[in-house]
C-alpha positions as CSV (number, residue, x, y, z in Angstrom):
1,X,20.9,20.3,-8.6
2,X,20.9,18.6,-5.0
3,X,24.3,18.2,-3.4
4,X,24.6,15.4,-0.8
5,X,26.7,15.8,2.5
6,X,28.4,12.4,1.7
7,X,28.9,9.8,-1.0
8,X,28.0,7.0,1.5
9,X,25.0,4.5,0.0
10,X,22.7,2.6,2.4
11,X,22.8,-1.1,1.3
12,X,19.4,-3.0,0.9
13,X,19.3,-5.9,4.1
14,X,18.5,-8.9,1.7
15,X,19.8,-8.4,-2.0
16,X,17.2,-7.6,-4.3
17,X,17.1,-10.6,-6.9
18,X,18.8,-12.9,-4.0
19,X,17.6,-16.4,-3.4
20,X,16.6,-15.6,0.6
21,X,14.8,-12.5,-0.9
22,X,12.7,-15.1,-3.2
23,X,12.0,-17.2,-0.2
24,X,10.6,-14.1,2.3
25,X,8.5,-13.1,-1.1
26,X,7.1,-16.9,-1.7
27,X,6.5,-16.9,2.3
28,X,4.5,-13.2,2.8
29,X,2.5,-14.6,-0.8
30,X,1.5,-17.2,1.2
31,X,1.1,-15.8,4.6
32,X,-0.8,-12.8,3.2
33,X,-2.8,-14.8,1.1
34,X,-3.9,-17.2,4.1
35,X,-4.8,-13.8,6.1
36,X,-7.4,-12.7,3.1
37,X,-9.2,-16.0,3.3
38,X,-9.5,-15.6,7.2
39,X,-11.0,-12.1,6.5
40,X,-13.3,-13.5,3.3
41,X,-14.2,-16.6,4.9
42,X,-14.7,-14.5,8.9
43,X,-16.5,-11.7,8.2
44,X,-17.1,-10.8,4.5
45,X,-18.5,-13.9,3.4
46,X,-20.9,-15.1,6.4
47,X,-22.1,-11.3,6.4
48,X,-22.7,-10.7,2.5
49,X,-20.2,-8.1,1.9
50,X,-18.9,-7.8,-1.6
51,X,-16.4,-5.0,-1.4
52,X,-15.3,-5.5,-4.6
53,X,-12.9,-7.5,-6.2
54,X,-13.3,-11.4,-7.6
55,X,-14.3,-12.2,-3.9
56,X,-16.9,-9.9,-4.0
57,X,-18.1,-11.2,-7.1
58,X,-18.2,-15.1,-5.3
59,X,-20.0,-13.3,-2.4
60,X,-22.8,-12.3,-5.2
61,X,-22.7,-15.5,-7.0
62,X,-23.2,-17.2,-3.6
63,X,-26.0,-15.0,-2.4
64,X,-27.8,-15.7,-6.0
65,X,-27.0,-19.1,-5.8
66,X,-26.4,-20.8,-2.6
67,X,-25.4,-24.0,-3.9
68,X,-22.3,-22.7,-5.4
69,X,-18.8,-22.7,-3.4
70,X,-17.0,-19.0,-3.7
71,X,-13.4,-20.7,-3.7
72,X,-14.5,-22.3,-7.2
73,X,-15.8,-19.7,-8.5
74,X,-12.8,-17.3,-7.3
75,X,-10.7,-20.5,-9.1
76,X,-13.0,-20.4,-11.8
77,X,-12.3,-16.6,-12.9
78,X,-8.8,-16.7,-11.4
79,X,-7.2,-18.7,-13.3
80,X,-8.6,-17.4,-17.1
81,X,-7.9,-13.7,-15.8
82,X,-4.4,-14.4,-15.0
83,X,-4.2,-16.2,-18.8
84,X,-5.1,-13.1,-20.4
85,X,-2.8,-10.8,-18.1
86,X,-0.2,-13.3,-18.9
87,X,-0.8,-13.1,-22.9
88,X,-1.6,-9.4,-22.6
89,X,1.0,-7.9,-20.3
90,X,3.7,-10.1,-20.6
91,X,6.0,-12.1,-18.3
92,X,5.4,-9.2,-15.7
93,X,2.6,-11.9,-14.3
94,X,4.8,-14.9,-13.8
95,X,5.4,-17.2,-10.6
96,X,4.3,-15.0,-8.0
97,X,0.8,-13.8,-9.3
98,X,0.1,-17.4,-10.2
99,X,0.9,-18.3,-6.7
100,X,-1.3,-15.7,-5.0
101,X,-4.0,-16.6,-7.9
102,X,-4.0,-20.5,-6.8
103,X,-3.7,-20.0,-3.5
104,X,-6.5,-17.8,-2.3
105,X,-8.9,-19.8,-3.1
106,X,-7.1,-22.6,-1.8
107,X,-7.1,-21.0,2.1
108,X,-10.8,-20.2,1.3
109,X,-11.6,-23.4,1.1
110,X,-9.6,-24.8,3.3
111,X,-11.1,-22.2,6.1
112,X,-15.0,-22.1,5.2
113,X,-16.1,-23.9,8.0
114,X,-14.2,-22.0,10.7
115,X,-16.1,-20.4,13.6
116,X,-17.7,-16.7,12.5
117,X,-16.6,-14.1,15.6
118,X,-19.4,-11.7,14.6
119,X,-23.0,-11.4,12.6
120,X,-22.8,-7.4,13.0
121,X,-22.0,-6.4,9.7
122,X,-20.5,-3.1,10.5
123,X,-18.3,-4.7,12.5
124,X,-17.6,-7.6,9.6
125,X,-16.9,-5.0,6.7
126,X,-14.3,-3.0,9.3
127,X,-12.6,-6.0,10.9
128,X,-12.8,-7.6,7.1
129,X,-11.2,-4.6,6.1
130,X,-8.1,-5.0,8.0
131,X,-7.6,-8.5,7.5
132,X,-8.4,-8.5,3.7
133,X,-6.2,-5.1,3.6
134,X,-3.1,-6.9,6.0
135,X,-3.3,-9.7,3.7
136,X,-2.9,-7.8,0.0
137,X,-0.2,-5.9,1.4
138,X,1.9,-9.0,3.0
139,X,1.5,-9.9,-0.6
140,X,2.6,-6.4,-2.0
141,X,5.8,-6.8,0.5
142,X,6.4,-10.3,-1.5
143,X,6.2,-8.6,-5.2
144,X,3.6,-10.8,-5.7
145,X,-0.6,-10.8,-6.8
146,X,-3.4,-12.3,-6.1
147,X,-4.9,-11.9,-9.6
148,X,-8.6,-11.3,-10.2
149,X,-9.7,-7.7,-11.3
150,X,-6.2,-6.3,-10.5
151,X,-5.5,-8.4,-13.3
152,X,-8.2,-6.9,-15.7
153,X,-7.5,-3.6,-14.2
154,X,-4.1,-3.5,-16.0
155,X,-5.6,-5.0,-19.0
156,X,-8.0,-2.2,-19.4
157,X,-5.8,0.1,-18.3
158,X,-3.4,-1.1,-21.4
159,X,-6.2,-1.2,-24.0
160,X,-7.7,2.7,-23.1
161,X,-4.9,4.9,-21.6
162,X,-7.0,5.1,-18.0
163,X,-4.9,5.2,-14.7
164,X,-4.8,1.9,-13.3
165,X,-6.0,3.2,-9.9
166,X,-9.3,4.7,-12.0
167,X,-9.7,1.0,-13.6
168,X,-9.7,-0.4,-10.1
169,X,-12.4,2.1,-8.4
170,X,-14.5,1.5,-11.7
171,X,-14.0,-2.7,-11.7
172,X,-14.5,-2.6,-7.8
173,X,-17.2,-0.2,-8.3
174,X,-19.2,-2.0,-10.5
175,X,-19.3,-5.0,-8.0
176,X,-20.5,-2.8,-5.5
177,X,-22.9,-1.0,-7.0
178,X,-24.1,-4.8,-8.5
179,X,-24.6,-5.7,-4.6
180,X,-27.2,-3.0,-4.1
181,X,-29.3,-4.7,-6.7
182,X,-28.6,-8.4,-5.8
183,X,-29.0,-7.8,-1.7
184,X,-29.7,-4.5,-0.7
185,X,-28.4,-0.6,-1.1
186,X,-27.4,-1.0,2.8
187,X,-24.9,-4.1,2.0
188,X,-23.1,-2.0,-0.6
189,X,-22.9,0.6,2.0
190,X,-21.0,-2.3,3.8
191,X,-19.2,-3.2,1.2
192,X,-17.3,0.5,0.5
193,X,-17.0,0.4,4.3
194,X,-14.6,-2.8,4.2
195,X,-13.6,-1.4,0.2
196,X,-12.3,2.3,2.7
197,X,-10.7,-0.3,5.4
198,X,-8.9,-2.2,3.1
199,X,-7.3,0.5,1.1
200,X,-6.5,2.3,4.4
201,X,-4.5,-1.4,5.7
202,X,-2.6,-1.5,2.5
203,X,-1.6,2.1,2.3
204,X,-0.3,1.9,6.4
205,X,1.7,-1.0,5.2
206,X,2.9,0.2,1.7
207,X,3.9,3.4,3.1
208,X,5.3,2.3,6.7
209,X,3.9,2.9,10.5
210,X,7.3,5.0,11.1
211,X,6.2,8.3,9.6
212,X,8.9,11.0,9.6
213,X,9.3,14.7,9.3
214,X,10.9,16.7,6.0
215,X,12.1,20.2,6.3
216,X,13.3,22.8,3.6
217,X,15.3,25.8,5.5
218,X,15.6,29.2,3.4
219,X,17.9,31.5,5.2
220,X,20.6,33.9,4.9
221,X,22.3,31.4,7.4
222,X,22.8,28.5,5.8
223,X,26.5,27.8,6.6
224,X,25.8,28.1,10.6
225,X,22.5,26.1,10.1
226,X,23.9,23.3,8.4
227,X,26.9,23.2,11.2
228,X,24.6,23.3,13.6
229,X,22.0,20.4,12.5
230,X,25.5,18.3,11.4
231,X,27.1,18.8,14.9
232,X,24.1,19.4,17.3
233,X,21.3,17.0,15.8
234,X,23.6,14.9,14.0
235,X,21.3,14.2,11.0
236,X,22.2,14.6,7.1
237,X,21.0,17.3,5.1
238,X,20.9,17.9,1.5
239,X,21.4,21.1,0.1
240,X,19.5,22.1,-2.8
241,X,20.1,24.9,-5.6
242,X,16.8,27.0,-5.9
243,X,16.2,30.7,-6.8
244,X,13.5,33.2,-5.7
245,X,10.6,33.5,-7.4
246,X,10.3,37.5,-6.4
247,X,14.0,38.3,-6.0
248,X,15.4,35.6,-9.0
249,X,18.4,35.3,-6.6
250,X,20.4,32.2,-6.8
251,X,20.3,30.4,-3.0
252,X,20.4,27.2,-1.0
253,X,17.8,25.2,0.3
254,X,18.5,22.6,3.1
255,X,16.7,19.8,3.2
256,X,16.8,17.7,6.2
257,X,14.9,14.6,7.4
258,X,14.2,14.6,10.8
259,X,12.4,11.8,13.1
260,X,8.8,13.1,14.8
261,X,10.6,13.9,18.5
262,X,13.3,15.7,16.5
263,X,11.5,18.1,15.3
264,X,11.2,20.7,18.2
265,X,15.3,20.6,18.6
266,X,15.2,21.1,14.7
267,X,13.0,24.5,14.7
268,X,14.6,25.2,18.4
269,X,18.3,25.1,16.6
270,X,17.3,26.7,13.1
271,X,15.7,29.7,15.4
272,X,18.7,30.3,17.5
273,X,21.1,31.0,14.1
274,X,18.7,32.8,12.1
275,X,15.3,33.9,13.4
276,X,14.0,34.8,10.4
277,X,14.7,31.6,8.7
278,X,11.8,30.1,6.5
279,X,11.6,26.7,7.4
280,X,8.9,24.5,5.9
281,X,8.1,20.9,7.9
282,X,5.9,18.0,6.1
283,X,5.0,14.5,6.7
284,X,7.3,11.9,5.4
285,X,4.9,8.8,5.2
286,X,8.5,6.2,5.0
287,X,12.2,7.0,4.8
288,X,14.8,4.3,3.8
289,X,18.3,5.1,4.6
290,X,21.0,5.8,6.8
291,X,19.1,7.0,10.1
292,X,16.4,5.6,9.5
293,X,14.7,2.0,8.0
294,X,16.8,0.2,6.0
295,X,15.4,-0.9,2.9
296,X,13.8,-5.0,2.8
C-alpha cells in the first residue's frame, strides 16, 4: 500500500472532454498530418523509400507503376480500411481517425510538386524519419489516426490474440521486405532506416523531452530522510510498504521523483542521515504533476 504526503490532485490544463480540448486535437490532426506529407512527399517519396505503412505501399505502387498518383492510392485503401475498423472495432474509430484518414492524402497532394531538399537517400529515410515520426505523434497528442495499416493492425490484432505492436512490425514488415523485391535489398535497408527514425520521433514525443529521475530509499532512516528531502529539497515523496525478501521484515520504501540537476543534492542529503542507505535512481521518461509538467 503507497501512502501519499498529501491529498492534493494536480488538475489537467484543458479539461479532458472540453470543447477547446476538441479544437487543440482537430488542430495537431491537422498540423501533424500536413507534417507527414512534407516528409512523404520531401524525402520518402522522390527517393523510393517505403518504410512501411499505406505510404509505403503508394511508394511501391508508384515505383511499379509510374502513372499512378500515391495520394489516390493512399485515398483508395484509406478509406475501405477505416470501414472495416469502423464495422470491426467499433465507434473507437470515429471523427478523428476519419479526419487524419482524409486528410493525409489530401496534404500529399496538395504538396507533390514542392521543391526536393536532397536526392541522398540516407539522408531522405533519416530526415523522413523525423518529419513522418513529428507528424504521427502531433496526431497521437490530438487522440486522433491516420488510418491505413494501424487500422488493420487492430483488426488482426482482434481476430488472432497478437500484440498490436507485433501486428504492426509484421504489416510494416511485409512492405518492407516487398521493397527489396520491387526496387532493391539496399532501398529496404532505407526504408527500416526512416521505419527506426520514425519510431524514435514518436516515442521522444509520446514519452516527453523532460526526462526525470525516480528513486526508492531503503533505510533504517526513514523518518530523518523524508524530513530532510521534504524541508531541504522540497519535493514530495511517497512512502511505500514493502518487506525484505532475506529478512521478511515489514519496512518503508521512499519513493521520490526528483528533476536530473536534483539528483546529486538527493544522494548528497540521503548520505548525510544514513550512509548505508540503499538508494536505487532510474530514468523517468515523463512525469505529470505537481513539480513537474502538468498534464495537456
Amino acid at each position: 500500500m503507497a501512502q501519499g504526503t498529501h491529498n492534493r490532485r494536480s488538475k489537467t490544463i484543458l479539461p479532458i472532454n472540453g470543447p477547446v480540448r476538441h479544437v487543440m486535437d482537430t488542430l495537431f490532426i491537422i498540423i501533424g498530418s500536413f507534417i507527414i506529407a512534407l516528409g512523404f512527399n520531401l524525402f520518402f517519396l522522390p527517393n523510393g523509400i517505403a518504410s512501411g505503412g499505406v505510404s509505403g505501399i503508394s511508394v511501391l505502387i508508384e515505383a511499379l507503376w509510374p502513372g499512378f498518383e500515391p495520394a489516390y492510392i493512399q485515398w483508395g485503401l484509406n478509406i475501405p480500411l477505416f470501414i472495416v475498423g469502423f464495422l470491426l472495432l467499433g465507434k473507437n474509430y470515429g471523427i478523428r481517425s476519419l479526419l487524419g484518414s482524409v486528410l493525409l492524402p489530401l496534404f500529399v497532394l496538395m504538396t507533390k510538386d514542392w521543391p526536393i531538399p536532397t536526392a541522398n537517400p540516407l539522408l531522405a529515410s533519416i530526415y523522413g524519419g523525423i518529419g513522418v515520426g513529428l507528424g504521427i505523434g502531433l496526431v497521437y497528442r490530438g487522440r486522433g489516426s491516420t488510418g491505413g495499416l494501424t487500422i488493420m493492425a487492430q483488426v488482426i490484432q482482434k481476430i488472432t490474440g497478437l500484440s498490436f505492436s507485433l501486428c504492426v512490425v509484421i504489416l510494416d514488415g511485409t512492405v518492407i521486405v516487398l521493397a527489396a523485391f520491387v526496387m532493391s535489398m539496399e532501398q529496404a535497408l532505407y526504408a527500416l532506416v526512416g521505419l527506426y527514425v520514425t519510431g524514435k520521433v514518436i516515442d521522444a514525443l509520446e514519452l516527453g523531452f523532460n526526462y526525470a529521475k525516480v528513486a526508492y530509499i531503503i533505510s533504517d532512516h526513514i523518518e530523518p530522510i523524508s524530513e530532510a528531502i521534504l524541508k531541504d529539497l522540497d519535493r514530495g515523496l511517497t512512502k511505500l510498504n514493502g518487506r525484505g525478501g532475506y529478512t521478511g521484515d515489514d519496512r518503508t520504501v521512499l519513493m521520490v521523483v526528483v528533476g536530473q540537476n536534483e539528483v546529486t543534492r538527493l544522494k548528497t542529503l540521503v548520505k548525510s542521515v544514513d550512509p548505508g542507505a540503499f538508494v536505487v535512481i532510474s530514468n523517468a521518461h515523463e512525469v505529470l504533476g505537481e513539480g513537474f509538467s502538468r498534464q495537456v
